[in-house]
C-alpha positions in Angstrom: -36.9 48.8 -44.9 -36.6 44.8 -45.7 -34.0 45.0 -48.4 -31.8 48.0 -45.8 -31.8 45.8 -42.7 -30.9 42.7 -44.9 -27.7 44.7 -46.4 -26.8 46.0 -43.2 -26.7 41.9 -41.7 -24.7 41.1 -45.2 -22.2 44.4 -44.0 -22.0 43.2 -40.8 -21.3 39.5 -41.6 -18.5 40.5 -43.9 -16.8 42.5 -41.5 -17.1 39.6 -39.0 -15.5 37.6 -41.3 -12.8 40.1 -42.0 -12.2 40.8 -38.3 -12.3 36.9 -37.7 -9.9 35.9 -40.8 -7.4 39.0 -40.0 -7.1 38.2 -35.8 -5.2 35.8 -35.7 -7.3 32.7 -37.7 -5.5 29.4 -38.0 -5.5 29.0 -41.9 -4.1 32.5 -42.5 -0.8 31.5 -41.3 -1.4 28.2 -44.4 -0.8 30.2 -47.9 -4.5 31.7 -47.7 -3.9 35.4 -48.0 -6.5 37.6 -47.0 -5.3 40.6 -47.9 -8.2 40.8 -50.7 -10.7 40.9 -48.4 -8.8 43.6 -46.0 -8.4 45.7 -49.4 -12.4 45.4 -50.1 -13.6 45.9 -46.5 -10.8 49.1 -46.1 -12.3 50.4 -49.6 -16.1 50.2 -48.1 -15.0 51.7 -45.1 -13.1 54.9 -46.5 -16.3 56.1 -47.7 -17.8 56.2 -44.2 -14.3 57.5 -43.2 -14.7 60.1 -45.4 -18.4 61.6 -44.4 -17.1 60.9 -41.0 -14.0 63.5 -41.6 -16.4 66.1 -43.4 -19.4 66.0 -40.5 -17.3 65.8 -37.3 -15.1 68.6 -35.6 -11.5 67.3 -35.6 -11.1 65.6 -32.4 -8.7 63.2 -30.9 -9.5 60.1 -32.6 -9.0 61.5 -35.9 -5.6 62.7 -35.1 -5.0 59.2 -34.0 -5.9 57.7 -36.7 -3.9 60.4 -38.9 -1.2 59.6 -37.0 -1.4 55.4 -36.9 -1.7 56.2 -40.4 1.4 58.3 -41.3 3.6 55.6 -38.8 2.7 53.2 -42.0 3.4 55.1 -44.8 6.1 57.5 -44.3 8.3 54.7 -43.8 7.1 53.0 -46.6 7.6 55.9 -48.9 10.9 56.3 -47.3 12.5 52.8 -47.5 11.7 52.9 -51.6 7.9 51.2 -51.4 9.1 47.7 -51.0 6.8 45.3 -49.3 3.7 46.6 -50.2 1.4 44.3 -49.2 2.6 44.0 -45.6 2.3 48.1 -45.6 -0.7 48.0 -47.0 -2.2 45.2 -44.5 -1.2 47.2 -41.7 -3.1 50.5 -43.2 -6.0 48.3 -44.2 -6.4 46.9 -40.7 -5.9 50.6 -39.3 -8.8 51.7 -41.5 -11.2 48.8 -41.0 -10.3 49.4 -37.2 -11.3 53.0 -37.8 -14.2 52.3 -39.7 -15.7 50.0 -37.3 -15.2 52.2 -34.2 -17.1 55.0 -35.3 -19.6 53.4 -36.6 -20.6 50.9 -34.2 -21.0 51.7 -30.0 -18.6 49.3 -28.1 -21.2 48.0 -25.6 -22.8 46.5 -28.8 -19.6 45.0 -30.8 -18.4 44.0 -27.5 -21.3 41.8 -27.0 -21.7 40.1 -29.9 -17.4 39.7 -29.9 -18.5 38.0 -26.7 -21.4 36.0 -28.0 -18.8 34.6 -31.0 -16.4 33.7 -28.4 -19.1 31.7 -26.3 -19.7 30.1 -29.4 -16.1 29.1 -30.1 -15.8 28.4 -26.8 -18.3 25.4 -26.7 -17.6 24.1 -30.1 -14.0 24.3 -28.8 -14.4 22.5 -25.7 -16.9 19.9 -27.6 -13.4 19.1 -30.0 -10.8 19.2 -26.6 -13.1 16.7 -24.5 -13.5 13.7 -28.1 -9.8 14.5 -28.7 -8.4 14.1 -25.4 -11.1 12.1 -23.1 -13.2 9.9 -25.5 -10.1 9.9 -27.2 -12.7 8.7 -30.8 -10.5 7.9 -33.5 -12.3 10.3 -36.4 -10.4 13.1 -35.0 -7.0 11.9 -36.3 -8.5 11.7 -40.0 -9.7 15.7 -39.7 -8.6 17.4 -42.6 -4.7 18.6 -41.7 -3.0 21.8 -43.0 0.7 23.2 -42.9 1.3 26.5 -42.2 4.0 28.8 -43.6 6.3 27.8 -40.0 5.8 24.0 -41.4 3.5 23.5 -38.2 1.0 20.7 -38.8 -2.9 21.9 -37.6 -5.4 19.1 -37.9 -9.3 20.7 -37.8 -12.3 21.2 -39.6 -12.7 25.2 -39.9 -14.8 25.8 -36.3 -11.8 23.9 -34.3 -8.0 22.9 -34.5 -5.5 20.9 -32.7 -1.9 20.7 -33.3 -1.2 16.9 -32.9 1.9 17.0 -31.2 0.3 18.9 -28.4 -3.7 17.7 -28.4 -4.0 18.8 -24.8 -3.4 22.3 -25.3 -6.6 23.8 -26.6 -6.3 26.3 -29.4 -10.0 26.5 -30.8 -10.2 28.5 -34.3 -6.8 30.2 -33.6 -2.9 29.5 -34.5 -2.0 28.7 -31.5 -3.3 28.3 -27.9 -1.5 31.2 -26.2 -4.0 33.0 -28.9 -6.7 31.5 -27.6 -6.2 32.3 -24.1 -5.4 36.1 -25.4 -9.1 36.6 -27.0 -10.5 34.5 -23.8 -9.3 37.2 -21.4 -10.6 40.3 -23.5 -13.7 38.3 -23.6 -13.6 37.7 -19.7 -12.8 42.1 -19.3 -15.6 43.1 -21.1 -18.0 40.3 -19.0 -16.6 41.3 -16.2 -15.9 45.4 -16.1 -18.2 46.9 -18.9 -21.0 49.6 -17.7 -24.1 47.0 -18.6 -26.6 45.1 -17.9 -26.3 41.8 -19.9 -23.4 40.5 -17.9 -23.3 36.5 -18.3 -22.3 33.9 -15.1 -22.4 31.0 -17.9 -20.3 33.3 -20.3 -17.9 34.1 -17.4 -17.7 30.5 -16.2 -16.9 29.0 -20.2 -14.2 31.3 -20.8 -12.0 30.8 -17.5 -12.5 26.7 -18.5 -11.8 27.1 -21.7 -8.6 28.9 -20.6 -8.0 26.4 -18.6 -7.9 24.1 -21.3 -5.0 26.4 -23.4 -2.7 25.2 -21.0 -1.1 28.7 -22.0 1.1 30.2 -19.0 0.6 33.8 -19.9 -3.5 32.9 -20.0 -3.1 31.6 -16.5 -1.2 34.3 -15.3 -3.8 36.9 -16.9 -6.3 34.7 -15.3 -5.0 35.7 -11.8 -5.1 39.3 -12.4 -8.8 39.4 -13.4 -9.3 37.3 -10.8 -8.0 40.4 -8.4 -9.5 42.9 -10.3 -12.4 41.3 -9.3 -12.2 40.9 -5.9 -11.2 44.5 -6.0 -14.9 45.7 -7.7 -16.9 43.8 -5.6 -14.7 45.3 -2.2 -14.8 48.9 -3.6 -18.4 48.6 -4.9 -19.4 47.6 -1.3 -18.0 51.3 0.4 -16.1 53.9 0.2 -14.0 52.8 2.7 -13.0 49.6 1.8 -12.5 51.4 -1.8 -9.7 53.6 0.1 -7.7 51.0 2.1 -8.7 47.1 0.8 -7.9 48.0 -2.9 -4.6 49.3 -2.3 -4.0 46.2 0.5 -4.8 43.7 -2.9 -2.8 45.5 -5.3 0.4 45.5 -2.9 -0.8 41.6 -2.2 -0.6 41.3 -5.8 2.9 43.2 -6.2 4.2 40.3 -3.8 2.8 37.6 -5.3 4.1 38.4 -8.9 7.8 39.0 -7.5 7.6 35.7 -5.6 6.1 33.7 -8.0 8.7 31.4 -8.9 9.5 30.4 -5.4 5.4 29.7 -5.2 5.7 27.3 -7.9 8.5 25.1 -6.7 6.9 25.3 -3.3 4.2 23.5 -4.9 6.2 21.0 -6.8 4.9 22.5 -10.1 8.3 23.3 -11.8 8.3 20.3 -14.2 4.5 20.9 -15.0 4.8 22.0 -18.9 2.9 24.9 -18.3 4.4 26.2 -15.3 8.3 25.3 -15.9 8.1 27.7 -18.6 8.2 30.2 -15.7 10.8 29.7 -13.8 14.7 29.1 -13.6 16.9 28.7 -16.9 14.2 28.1 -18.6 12.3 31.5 -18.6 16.2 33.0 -19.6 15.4 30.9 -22.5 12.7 31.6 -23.7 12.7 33.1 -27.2 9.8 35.5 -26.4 12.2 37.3 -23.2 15.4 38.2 -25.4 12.7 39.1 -28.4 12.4 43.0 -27.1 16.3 43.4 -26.6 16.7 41.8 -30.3 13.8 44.7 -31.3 16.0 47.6 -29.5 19.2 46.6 -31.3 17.3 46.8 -34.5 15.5 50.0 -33.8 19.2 51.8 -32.7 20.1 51.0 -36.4 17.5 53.6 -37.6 15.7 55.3 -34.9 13.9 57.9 -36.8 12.2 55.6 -39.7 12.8 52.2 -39.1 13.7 49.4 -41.1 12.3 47.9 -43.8 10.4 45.3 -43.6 12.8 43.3 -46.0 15.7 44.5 -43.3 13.6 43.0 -40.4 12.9 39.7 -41.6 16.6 38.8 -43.4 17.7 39.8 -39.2 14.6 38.2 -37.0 15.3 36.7 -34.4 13.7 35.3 -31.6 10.1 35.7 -32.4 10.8 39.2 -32.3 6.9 40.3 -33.8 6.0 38.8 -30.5 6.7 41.8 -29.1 4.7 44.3 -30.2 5.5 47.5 -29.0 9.3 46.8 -29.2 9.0 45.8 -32.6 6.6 48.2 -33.9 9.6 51.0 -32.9 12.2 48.3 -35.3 10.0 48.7 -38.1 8.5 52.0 -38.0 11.0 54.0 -35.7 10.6 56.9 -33.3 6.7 56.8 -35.0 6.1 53.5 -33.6 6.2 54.4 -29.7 2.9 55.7 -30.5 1.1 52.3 -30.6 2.3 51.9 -26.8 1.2 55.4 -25.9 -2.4 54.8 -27.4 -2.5 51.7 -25.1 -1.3 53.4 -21.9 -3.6 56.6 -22.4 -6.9 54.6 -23.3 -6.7 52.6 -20.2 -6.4 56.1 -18.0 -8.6 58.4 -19.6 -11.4 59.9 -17.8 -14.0 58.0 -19.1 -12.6 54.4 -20.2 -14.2 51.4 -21.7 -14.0 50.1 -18.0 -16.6 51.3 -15.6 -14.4 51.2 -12.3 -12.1 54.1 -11.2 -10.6 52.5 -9.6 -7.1 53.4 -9.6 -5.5 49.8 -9.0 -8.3 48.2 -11.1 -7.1 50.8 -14.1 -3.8 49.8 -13.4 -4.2 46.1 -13.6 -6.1 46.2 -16.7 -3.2 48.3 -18.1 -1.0 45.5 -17.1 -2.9 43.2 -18.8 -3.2 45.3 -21.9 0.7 45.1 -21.9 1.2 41.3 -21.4 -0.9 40.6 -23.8 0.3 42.9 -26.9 4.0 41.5 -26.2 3.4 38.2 -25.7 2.0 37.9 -30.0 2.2 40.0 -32.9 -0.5 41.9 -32.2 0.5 44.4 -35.3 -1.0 41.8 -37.7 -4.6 41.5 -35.8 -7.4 43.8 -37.0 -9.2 43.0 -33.5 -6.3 44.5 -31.6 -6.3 47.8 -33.6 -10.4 48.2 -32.7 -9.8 47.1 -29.0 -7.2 50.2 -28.9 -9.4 52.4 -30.8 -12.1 52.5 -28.5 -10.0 53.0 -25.7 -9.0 56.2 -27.0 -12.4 57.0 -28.5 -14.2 59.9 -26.6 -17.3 58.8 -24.4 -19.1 61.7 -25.3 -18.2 61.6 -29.0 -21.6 62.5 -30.9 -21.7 61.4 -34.4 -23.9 63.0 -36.7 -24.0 59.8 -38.7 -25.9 57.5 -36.2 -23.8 55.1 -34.7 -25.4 51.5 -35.9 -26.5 49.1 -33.4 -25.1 45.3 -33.9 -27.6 43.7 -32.7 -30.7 45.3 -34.2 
């Protein structure tokens, strides 16, 4: 009983470590390659695949993960089996996604994913407030790494800073738009999941340490859940103020978002670095906009497969990975639109990972879901693929194979 509890910690700490290394880590973007580990953990895992496919009915979730699968490697296959380890990291991570999902329930891997970000959190905002208010000198002789972009991180494994921009918070991540990204799933699950271990401390680190990003997208996402909010707690106080006040907020919200950019040069906030981003020339300019048109043009070349990968990245251009469900259609084709769907349909399905009905609340989160999956290339991050896997996973799925519990 000893020695099975004690493997199943040493399981669960290697796929924390996968999930960690593979989402989006800082020093995977500096010549370490983890692909290794992806291979080892996706070997492990097909064997659980395997019993899951040979005790289970076929269901929805399998033909997803059929189908996520085939988007990988028929264009592989079909553009001459080039590129094999980027193919084979995207099937790895849809596997280890897979794997995790049906074995683990998501009230428990969305706890402790929320316990590891508190943690990251406070070592993060330990780091932000000696770098930028005591200012102590021993942080400018942290060890410093170059990653394949020739961007500069200074850190010591727990936290980084990139030193032409201390101020901007990016904790364990490569950058601090990142950050903010895993902060708000963090702040969802506190927030809207069906339990009772909801945190006020957990809830009140993450919006600071957003704060601390300095990331315009983490603020903006920051205002949504802030209305989502206010939404539950009206529509959890009647029925009536679930039929007129949450439509009132969502229209409220409607007008804010088109009139944002007048908001911010009413308050004087259009040369704030955060904010200017957003408004004027300067969101025409940014990179990340003219990425999904750049992804369209490339997708018309070969709508049915794709490109290959070696195709895509001799023609990048503007960040285009950044948007993920434009360029997942560039690289795998009509085959592609699928990631996208899976998105849309887990955030309306009967029974969802949120516990409000809420028709504007549902479509809220949706808007999150799609702000954040093109704003980085969420293709590459293993935690992604097991957020959108237990979207579509049935509620009611019974596995035969007892789902483990994380934090046994």
């Amino acid at each position: 009983m000893i020695f099975s509890k004690l493997k199943q910690s040493f399981f669960i700490l290697i796929l924390t470590l996968c999930v960690i290394l593979s989402s989006g880590y800082a020093l995977s973007t500096v010549n370490i390659n983890y692909f290794y580990m992806e291979l080892f953990v996706a070997y492990i895992m097909m064997f659980r695949i395997i019993l899951y496919f040979k005790n289970e009915h076929f269901n929805f979730l399998k033909y997803c993960f059929l189908s996520l699968s085939l988007m990988v490697i028929i264009p592989f296959v079909i553009h001459g089996a080039e590129n094999l380890i980027v193919y084979s990291s995207y099937f790895f991570k849809i596997v280890i996604a897979f794997g995790i999902v049906i074995t683990f329930r998501f009230l428990d891997f969305s706890l402790y994913f929320r316990k590891i970000m508190l943690f990251v959190s406070i070592i993060s905002l330990f780091g932000y407030y000696v770098l930028n208010v005591s200012k102590l000198s021993f942080m400018l002789y942290l060890p410093e790494f170059i990653n394949l972009n020739d961007v500069t991180y200074k850190g010591a494994y727990l936290f980084f800073y990139i030193p032409w921009i201390p101020e901007r918070n990016m904790g364990i991540f490569w950058e601090p738009g990142l950050f903010a990204t895993f902060l708000i799933f963090s702040l969802l699950f506190e927030i809207f999941l069906n339990e009772d271990k909801k945190s006020s401390f957990r809830i009140l680190i993450y919006s600071i340490t957003i704060i601390t990003t300095n990331s315009s997208a983490g603020y903006l996402l920051l205002f949504i859940i802030l209305i989502m909010w206010t939404i539950k707690f009206l529509t959890d106080k009647s029925i009536e103020l679930r039929k007129y006040f949450s439509f009132f907020i969502l229209i409220f919200f409607v007008v804010i978002l088109t009139n944002y950019q007048k908001i911010i040069y009413s308050l004087n906030l259009e040369e704030n670095k955060t904010f200017s981003k957003l408004v004027g020339s300067n969101l025409a300019e940014q990179t990340r906009v003219s990425a999904p048109q750049h992804n369209i043009d490339m997708f018309l070349k070969n709508p049915v497969f794709g490109n290959s990968v070696k195709f895509i990245t001799e023609n990048i251009n503007y960040v285009a990975d950044t948007s993920t469900s434009t360029f997942a259609l560039s690289i795998f084709g009509i085959f592609g639109i699928q990631y996208s769907i899976l998105w849309i349909y887990g955030s309306f399905k009967k029974r969802s990972i949120f516990t409000s009905n809420v028709f504007s609340i549902r479509i809220l989160g949706l808007l999150i879901f799609l702000i954040i999956i093109n704003k980085e290339p969420h293709l590459g991050l293993l935690f992604s693929w097991c957020v959108m896997f237990y979207l579509i996973k049935p509620n009611d799925l019974k596995l035969k194979l007892n789902e483990r519990n994380i934090n046994e």
